[in-house]
Backbone as a chain_set.jsonl record, in Angstrom:
{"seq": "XXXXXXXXXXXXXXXXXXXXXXXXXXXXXXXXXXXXXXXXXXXXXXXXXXXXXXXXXXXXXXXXXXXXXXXXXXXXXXXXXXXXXXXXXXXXXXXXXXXXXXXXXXXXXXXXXXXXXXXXXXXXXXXXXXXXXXXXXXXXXXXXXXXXXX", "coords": {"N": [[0.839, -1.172, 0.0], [0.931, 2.163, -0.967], [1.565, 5.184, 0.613], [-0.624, 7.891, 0.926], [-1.02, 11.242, -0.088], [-2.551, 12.907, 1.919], [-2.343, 10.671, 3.955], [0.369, 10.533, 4.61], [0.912, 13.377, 5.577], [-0.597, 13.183, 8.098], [0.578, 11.619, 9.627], [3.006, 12.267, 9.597], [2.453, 14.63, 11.517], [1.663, 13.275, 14.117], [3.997, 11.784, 14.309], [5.174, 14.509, 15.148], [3.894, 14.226, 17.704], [4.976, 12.067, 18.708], [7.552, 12.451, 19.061], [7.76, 13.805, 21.029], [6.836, 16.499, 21.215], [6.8, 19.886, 22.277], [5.308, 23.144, 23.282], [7.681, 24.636, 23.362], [9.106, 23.418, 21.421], [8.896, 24.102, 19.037], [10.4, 25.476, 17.669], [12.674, 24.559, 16.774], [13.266, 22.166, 13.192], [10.411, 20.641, 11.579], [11.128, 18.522, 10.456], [13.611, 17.699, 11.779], [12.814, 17.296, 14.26], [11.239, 14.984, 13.694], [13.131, 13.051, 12.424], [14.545, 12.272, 14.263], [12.884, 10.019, 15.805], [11.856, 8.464, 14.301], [12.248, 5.482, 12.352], [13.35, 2.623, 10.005], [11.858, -0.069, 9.733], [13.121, -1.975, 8.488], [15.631, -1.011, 9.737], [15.257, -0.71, 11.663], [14.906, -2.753, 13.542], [15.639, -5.568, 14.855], [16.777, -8.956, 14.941], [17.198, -10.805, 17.748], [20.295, -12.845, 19.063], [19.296, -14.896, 20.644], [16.777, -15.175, 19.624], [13.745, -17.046, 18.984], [12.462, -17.114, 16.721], [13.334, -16.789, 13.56], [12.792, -14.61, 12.17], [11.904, -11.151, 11.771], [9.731, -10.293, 12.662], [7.433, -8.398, 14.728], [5.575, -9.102, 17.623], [2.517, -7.639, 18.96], [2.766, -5.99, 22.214], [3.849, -5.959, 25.746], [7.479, -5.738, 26.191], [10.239, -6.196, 28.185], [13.265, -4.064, 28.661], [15.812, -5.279, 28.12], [18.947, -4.785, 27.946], [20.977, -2.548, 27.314], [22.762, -0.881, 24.672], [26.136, 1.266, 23.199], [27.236, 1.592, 20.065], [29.62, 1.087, 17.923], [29.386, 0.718, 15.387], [27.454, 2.533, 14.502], [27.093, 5.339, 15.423], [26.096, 7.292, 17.582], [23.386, 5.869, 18.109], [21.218, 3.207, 19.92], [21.617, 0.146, 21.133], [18.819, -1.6, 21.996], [17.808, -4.124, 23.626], [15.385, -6.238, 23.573], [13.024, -8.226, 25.82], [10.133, -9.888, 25.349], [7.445, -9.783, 27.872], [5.493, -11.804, 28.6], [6.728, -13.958, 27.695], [9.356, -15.917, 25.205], [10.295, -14.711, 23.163], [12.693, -12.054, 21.681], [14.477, -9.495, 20.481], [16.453, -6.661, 19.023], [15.936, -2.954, 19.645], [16.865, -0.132, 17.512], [17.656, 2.651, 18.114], [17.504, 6.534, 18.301], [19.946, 7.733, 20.533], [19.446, 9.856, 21.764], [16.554, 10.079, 21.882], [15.585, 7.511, 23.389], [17.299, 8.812, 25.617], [15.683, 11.217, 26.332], [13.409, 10.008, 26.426], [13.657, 8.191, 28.692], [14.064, 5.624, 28.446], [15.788, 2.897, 29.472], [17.849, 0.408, 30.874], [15.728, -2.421, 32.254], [13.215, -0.654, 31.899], [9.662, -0.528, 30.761], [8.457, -1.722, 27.58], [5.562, -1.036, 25.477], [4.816, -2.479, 22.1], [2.92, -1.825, 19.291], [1.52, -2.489, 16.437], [0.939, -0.665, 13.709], [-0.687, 0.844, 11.031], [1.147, 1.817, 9.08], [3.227, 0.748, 10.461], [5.502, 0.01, 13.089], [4.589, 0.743, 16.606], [6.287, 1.947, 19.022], [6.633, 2.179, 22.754], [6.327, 4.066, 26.151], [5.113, 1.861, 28.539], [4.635, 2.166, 30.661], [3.282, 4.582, 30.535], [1.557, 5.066, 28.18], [2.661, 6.775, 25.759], [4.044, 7.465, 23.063], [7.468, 6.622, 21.783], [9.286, 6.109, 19.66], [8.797, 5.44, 16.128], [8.878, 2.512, 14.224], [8.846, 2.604, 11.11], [6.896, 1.22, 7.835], [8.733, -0.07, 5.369], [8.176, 1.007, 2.936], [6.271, 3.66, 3.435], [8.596, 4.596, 5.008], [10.142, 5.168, 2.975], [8.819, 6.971, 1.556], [9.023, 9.661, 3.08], [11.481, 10.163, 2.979], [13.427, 12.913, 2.165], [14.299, 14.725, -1.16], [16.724, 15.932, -3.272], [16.141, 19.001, -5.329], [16.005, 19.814, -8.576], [16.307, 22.862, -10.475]], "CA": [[0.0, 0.0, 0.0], [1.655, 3.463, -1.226], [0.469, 6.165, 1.5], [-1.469, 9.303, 0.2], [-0.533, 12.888, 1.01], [-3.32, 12.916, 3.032], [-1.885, 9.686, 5.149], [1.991, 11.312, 5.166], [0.735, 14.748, 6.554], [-1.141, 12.99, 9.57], [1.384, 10.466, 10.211], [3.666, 13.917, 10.152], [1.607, 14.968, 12.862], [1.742, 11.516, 14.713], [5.788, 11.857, 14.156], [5.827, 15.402, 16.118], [3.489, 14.305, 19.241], [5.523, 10.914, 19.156], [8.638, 13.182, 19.654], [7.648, 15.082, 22.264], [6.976, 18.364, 20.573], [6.334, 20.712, 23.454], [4.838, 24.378, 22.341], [8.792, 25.64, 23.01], [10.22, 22.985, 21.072], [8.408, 23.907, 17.95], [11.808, 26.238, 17.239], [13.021, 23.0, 15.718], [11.974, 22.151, 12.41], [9.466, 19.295, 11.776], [12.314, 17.213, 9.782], [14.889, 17.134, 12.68], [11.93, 16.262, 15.041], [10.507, 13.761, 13.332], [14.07, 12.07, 12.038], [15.256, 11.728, 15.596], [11.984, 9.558, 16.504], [11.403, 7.405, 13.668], [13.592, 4.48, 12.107], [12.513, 1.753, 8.907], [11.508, -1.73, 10.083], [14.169, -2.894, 7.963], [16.868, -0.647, 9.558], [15.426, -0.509, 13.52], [14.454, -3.939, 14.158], [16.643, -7.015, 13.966], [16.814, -10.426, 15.197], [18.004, -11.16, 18.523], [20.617, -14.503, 18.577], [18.684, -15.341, 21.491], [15.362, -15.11, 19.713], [12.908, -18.463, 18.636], [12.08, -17.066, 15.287], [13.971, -15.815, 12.392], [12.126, -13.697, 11.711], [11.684, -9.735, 12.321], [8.296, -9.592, 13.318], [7.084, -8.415, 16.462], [4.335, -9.107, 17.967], [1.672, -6.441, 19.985], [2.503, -6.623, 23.369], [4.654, -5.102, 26.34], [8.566, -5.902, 26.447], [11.157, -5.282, 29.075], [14.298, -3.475, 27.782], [17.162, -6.173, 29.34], [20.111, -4.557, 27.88], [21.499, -1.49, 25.913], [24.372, -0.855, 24.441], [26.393, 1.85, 22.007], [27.49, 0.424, 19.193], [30.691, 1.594, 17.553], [29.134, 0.838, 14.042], [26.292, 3.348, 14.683], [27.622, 6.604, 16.762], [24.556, 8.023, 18.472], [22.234, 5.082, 18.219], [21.723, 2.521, 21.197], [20.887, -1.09, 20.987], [18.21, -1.889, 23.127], [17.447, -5.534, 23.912], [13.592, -6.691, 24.148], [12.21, -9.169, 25.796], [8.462, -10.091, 25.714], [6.996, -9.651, 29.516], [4.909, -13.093, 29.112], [7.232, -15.079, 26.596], [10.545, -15.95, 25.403], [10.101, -13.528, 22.216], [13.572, -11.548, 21.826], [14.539, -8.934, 19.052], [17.004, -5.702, 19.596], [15.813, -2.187, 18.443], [17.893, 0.243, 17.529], [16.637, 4.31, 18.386], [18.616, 7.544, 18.558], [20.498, 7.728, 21.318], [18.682, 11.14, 22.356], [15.462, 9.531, 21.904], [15.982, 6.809, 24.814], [17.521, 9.484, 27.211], [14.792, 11.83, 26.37], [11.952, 8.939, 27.02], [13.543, 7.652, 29.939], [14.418, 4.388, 28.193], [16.924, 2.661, 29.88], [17.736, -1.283, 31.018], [14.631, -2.293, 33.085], [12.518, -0.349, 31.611], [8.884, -1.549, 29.884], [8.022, -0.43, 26.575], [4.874, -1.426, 24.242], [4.906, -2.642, 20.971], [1.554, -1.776, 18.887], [1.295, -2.605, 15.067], [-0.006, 0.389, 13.034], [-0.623, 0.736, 9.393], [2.042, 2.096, 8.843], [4.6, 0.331, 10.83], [5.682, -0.123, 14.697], [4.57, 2.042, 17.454], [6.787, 1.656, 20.426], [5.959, 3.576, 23.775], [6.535, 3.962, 27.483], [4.315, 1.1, 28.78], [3.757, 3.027, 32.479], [2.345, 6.428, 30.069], [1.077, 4.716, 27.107], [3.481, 8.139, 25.096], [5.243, 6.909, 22.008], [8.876, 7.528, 21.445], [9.957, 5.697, 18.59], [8.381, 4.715, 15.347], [9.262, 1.952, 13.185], [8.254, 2.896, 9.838], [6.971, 0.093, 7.017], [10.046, 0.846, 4.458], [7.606, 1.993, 1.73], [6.472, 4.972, 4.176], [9.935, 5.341, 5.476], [10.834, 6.212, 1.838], [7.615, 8.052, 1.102], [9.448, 10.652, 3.694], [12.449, 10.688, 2.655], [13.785, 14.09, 1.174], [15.08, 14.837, -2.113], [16.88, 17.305, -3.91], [14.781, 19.364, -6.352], [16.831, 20.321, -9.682], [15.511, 23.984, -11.038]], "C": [[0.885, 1.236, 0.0], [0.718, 4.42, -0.288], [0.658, 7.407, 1.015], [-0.766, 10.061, 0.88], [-1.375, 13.231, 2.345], [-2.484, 12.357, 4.445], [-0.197, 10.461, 5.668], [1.645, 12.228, 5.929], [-0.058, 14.197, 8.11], [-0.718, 11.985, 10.24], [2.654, 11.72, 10.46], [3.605, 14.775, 11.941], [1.857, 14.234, 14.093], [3.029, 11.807, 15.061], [6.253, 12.907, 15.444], [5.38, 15.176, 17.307], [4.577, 13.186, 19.433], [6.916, 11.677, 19.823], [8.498, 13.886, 20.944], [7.143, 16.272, 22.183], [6.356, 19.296, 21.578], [5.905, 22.305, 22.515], [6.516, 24.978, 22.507], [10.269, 24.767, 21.932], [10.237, 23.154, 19.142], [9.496, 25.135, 16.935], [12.288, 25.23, 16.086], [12.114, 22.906, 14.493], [11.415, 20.862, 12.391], [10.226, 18.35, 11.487], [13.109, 16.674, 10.753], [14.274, 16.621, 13.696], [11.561, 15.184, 14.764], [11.415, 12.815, 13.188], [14.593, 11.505, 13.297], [14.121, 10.438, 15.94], [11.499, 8.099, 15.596], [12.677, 6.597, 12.759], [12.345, 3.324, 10.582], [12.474, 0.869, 9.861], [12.989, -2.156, 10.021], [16.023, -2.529, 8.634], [16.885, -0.434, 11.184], [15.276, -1.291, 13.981], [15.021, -5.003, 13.568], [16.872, -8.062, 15.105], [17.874, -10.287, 16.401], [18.532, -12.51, 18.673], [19.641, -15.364, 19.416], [17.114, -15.685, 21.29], [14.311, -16.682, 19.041], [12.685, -18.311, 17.541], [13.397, -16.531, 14.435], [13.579, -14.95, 11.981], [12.141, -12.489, 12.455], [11.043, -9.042, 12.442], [8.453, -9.414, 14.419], [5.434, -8.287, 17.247], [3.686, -7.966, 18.978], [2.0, -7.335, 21.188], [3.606, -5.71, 24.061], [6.176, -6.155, 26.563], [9.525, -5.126, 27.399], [12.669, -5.151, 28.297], [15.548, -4.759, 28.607], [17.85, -6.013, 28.948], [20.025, -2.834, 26.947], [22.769, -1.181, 25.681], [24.689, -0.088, 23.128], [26.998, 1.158, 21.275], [28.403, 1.596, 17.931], [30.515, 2.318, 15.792], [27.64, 1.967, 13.438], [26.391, 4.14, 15.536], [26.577, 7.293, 16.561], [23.64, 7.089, 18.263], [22.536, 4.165, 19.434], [20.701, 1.166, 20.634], [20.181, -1.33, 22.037], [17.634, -3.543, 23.154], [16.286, -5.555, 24.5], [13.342, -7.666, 24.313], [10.939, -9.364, 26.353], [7.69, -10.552, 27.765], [6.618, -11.352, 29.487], [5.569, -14.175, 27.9], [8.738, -14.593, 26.274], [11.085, -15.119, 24.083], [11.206, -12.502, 22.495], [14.201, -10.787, 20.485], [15.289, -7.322, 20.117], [15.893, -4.783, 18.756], [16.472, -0.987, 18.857], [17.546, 1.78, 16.993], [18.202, 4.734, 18.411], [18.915, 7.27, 20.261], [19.745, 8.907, 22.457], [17.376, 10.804, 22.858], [15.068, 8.591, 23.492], [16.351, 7.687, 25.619], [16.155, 10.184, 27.334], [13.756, 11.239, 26.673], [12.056, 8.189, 28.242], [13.651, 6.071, 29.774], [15.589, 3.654, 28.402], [16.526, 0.614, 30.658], [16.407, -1.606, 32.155], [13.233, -1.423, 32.951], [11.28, -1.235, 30.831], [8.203, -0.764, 28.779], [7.287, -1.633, 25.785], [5.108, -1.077, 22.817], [3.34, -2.52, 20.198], [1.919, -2.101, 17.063], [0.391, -1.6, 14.615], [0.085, 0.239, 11.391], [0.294, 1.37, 8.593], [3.316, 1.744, 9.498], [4.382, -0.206, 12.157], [5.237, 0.733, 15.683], [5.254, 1.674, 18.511], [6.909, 2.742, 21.37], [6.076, 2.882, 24.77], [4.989, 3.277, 27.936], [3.502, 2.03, 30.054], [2.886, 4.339, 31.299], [1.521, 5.795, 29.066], [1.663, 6.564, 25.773], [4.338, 7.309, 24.63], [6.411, 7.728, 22.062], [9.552, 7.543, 20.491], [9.094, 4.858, 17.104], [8.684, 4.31, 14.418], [8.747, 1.544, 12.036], [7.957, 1.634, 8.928], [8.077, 0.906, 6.117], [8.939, 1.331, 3.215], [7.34, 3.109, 2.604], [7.95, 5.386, 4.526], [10.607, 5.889, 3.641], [10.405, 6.768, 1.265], [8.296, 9.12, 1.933], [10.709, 10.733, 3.329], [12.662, 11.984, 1.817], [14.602, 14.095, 0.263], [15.305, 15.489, -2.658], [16.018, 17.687, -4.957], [16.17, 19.916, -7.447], [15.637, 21.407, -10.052], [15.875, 24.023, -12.178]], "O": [[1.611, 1.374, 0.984], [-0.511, 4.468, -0.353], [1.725, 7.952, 0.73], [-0.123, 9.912, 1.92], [-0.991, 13.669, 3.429], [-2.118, 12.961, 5.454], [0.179, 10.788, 6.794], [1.991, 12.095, 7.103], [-0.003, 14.904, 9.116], [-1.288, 11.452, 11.192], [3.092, 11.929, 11.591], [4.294, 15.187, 12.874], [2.304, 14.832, 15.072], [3.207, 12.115, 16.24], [7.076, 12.679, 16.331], [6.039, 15.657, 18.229], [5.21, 13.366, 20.473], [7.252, 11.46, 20.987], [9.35, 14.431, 21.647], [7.048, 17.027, 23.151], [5.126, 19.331, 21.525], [6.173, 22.486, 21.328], [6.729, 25.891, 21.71], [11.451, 25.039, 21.718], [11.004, 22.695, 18.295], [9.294, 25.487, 15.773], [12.214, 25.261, 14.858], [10.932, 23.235, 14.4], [11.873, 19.985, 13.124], [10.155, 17.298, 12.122], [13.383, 15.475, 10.781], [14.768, 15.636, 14.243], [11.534, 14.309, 15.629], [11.095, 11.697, 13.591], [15.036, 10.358, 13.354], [14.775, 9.598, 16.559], [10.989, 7.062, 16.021], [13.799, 7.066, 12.564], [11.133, 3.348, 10.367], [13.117, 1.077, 10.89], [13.776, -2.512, 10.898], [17.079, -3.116, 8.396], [17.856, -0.143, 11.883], [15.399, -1.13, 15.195], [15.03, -5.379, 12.396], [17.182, -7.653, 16.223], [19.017, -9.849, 16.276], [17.745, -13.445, 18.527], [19.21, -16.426, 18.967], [16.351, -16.185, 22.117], [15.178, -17.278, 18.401], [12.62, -19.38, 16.934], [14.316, -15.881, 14.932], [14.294, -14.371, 11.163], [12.35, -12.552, 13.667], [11.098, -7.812, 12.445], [9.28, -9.947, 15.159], [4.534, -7.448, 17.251], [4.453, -7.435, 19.781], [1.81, -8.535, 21.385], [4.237, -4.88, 23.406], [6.014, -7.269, 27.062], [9.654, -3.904, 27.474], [13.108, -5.986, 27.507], [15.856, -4.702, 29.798], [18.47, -7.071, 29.056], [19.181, -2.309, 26.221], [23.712, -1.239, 26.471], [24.054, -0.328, 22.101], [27.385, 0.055, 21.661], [27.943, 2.556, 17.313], [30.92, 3.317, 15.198], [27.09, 2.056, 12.341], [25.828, 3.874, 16.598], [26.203, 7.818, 15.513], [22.588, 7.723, 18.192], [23.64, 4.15, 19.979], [19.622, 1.13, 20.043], [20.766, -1.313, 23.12], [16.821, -3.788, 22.263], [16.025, -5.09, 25.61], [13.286, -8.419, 23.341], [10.62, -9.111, 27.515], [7.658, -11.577, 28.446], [7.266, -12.136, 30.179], [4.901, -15.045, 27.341], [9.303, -13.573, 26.667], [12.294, -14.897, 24.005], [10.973, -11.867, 23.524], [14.405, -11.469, 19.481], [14.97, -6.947, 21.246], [15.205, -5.154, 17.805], [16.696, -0.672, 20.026], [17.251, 2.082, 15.837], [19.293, 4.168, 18.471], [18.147, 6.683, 21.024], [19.581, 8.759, 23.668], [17.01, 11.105, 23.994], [14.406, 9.022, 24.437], [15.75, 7.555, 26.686], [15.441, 9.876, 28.288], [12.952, 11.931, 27.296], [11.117, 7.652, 28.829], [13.402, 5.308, 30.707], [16.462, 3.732, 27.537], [15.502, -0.049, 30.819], [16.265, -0.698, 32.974], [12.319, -1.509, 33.771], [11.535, -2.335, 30.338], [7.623, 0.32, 28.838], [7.789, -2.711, 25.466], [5.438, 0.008, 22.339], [2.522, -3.301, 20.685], [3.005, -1.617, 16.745], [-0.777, -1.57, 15.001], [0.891, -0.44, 10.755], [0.128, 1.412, 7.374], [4.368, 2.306, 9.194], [3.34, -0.789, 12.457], [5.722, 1.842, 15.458], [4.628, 0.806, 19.119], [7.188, 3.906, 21.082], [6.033, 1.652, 24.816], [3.928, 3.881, 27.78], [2.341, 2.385, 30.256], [1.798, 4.81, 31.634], [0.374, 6.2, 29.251], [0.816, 7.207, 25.153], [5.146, 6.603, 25.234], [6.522, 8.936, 22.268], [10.313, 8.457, 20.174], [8.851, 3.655, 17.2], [8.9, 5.079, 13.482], [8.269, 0.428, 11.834], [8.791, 0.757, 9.152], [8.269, 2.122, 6.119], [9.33, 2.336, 2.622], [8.356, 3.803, 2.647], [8.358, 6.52, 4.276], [11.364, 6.821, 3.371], [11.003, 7.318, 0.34], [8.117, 10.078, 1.18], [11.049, 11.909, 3.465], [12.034, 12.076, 0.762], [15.698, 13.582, 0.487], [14.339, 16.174, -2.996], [15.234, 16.893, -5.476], [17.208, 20.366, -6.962], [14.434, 21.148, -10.012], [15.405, 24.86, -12.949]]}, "num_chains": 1, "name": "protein.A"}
């Protein structure tokens, strides 16, 4: 499914509450808010060795964070290690670095996973307040920016 202008501009929207966007943060522009907060499927979510599937689905449900870690090959991102509260379901994902301090995401923490039509929603389980969304890669490259030739 290719998403409409309609669907981009209110997933836009979606992007700046998921960030945080406070009325003094709206200095910032919408691009550098929104890029800090959201990630592709294909490029934020990946297979933990530890996990039962091969696969790089994830199922709806709440996970506790049981590790994080910077990662040399990605300066300013943090690996965060998930595992499923009521199962043995295990998959890293892999946010700005800013993002996690700014949400309060740290080892021990519990963060929901929701499936949206457009991707991942992941959010502070105690608030139900997204922090990070993992885009389907056709939306994540429906936003992408590109130069304009005049």
């Amino acid at each position: 499914m290719t998403p409409s202008l309609k669907s981009i501009a209110a997933l836009t929207a979606l992007l700046l509450a998921a960030a945080g966007a406070q009325a003094d943060s709206f200095t910032s522009s919408a691009s550098s808010a929104s890029s800090e907060s959201i990630g592709s499927v294909s490029t934020s979510v990946g297979k933990s060795s530890d996990s039962s599937s091969g696969e790089k689905k994830v199922a709806d449900g709440d996970y506790r964070v049981i590790h994080t870690a910077a990662l040399p090959e990605r300066p300013g991102q943090l690996r965060l290690t998930l595992r499923a509260v009521n199962q043995a379901d295990e998959f890293y994902l892999y946010v700005p670095q800013q993002t996690a301090e700014r949400s309060g995401i740290t080892a021990g923490a519990t963060v929901s996973a929701r499936q949206r039509p457009y991707g991942i929603e992941f959010s502070r389980a105690e608030t139900g307040r997204a922090f990070f969304l993992a885009l389907a890669d056709d939306w994540f490259n429906e936003l992408s920016s590109n130069a304009v030739k005049l």
